[in-house]
C-alpha positions as MATLAB code, in Angstrom:
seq = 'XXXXXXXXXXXXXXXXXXXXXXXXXXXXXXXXXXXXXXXXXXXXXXXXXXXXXXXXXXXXXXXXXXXXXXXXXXXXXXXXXXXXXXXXXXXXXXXXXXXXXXXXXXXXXXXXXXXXXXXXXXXXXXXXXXXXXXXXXXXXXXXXXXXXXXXXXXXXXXXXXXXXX';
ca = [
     -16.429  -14.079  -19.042;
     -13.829  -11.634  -17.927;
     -11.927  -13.025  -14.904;
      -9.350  -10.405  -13.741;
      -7.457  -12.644  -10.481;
      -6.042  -10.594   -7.427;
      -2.707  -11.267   -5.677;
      -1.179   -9.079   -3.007;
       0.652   -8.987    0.210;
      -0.521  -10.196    3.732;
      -2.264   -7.351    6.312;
       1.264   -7.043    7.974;
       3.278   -5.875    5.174;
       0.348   -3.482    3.851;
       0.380    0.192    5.190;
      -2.772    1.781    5.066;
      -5.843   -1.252    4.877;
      -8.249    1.619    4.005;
      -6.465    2.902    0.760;
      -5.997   -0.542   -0.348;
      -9.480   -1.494    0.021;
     -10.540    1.729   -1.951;
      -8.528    1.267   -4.760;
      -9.593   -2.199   -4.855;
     -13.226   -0.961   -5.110;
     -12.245    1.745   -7.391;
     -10.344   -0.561   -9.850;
     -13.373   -3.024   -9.773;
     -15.859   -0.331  -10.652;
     -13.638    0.309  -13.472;
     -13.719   -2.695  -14.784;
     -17.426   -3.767  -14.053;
     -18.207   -0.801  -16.042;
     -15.858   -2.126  -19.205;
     -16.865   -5.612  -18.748;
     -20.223   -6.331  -17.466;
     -19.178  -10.261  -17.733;
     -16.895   -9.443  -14.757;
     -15.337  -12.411  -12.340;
     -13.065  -12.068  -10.032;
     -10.383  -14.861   -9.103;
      -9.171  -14.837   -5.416;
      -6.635  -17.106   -3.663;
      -8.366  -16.453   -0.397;
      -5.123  -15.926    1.776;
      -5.614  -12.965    4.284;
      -5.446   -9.483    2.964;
      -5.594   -8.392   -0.640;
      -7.161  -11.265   -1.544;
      -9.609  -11.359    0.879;
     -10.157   -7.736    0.479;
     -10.691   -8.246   -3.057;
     -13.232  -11.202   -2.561;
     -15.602   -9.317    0.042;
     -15.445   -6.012   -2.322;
     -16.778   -7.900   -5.360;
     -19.459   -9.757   -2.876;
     -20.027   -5.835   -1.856;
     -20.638   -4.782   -5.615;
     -22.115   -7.939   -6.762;
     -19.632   -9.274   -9.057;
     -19.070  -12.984   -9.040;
     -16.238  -14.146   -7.488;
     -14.563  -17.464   -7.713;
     -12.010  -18.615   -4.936;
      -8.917  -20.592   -6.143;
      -6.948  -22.574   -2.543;
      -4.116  -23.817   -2.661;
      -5.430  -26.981    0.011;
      -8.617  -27.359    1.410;
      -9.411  -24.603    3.907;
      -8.342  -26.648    7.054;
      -5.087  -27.430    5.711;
      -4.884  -23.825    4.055;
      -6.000  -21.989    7.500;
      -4.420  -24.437   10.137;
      -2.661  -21.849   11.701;
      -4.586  -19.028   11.217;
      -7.333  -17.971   14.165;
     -10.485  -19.187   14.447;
     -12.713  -15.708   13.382;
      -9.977  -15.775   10.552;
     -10.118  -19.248    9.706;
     -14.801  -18.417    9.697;
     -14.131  -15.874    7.701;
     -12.946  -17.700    4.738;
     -15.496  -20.358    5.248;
     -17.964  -17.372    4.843;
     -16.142  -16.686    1.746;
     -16.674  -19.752    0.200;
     -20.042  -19.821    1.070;
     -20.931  -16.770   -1.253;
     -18.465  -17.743   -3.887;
     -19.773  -18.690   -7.415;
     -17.039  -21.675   -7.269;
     -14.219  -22.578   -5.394;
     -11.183  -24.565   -6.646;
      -9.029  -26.559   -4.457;
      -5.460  -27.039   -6.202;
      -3.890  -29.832   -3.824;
      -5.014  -31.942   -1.217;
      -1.684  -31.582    0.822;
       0.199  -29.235    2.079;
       3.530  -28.438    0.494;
       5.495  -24.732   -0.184;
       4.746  -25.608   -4.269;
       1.337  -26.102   -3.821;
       1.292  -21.858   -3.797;
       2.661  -21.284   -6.483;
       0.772  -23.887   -8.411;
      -2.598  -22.050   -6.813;
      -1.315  -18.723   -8.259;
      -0.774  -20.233  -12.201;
      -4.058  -21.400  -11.679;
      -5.088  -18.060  -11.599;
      -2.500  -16.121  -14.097;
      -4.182  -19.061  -16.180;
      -7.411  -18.154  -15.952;
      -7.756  -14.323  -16.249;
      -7.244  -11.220  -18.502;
      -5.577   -9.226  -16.151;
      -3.404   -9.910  -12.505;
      -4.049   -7.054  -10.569;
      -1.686   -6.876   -7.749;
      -0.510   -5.413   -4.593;
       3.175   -5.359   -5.168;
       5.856   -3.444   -3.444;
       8.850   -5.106   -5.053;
       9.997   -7.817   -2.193;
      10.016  -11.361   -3.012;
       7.642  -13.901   -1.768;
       4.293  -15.357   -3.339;
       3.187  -11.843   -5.018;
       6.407  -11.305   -6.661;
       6.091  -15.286   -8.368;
       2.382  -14.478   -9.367;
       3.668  -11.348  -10.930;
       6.749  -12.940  -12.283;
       4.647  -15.614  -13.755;
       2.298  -13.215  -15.419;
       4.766  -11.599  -17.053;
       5.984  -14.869  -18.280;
       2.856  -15.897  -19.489;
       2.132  -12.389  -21.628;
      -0.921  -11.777  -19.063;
      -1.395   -7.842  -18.105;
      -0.173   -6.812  -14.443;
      -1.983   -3.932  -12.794;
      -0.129   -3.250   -9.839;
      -2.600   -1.116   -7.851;
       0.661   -0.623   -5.114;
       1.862    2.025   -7.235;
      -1.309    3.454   -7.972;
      -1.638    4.663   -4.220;
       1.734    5.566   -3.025;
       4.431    7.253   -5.162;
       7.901    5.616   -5.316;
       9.531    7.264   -2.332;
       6.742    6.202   -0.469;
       6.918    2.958   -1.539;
      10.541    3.159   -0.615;
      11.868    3.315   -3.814;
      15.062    4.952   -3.921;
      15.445    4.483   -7.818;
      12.630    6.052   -8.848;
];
């Protein structure tokens, strides 16, 4: 089985939803194509990895859903159609994996070496700031797994607002 996981930024700090969701689709296609043993690993949080859960539903590729807590702890503050939406998600997962019972700020990060644990490849939506993407991506690195950050794929550097580059 080749499990590539998915981390990535929230709605809010994402520019264009539609570009993000095609190169999500377009990287997957890739991949199913190398690797018809295909899974993908999602931490079900809203956006990318959400996005990257319903695309492989879309193209038939199994998907497995890694939470931090269970999803009324994970989604206590989210909205209700939100909140559905990730139950729906589970629903049509192969397997889902709950990491903690409680909530606490580690229980994250512990969610996202699950998944830099379990996969070939992280791909990522990563613009550089530091939060949860930027420790998946950090860990990755540590950990000698393969980032493809997809970020840079659809906006150049200035863009991105990368003054360095």
């Amino acid at each position: 089985m080749f499990i590539i996981s998915f981390s990535g930024h929230r709605p809010h700090k994402l520019q264009n939803l539609g570009d993000v969701r095609s190169a999500i689709r377009k990287f997957l296609l890739e991949q199913q194509e190398l690797h018809p043993d295909l899974t993908v690993c999602s931490g079900g949080a809203l956006g990318v990895d959400q996005f990257a859960a319903e695309i492989s539903d879309e193209l038939r590729i199994p998907f497995v859903l890694a939470l931090p807590f269970p999803v009324d702890v994970m989604t206590a503050k989210w909205r209700t159609a939100d909140r559905e939406h990730l139950r729906t998600l589970i629903s049509k997962a192969v397997k889902t994996f709950v990491v903690q019972k409680i909530f606490s700020m580690s229980g994250y990060q512990r969610r996202n070496e699950f998944m830099v644990d379990h996969c070939k490849i992280l791909c990522a939506f990563w613009d550089g700031s530091r939060g949860g993407t930027a420790n998946c991506v950090k860990y990755a690195q540590t950990q000698g797994v393969p980032v493809k950050n997809l970020l840079s794929d659809i906006f150049s550097p200035i863009q991105r607002g990368d003054k360095n580059e």
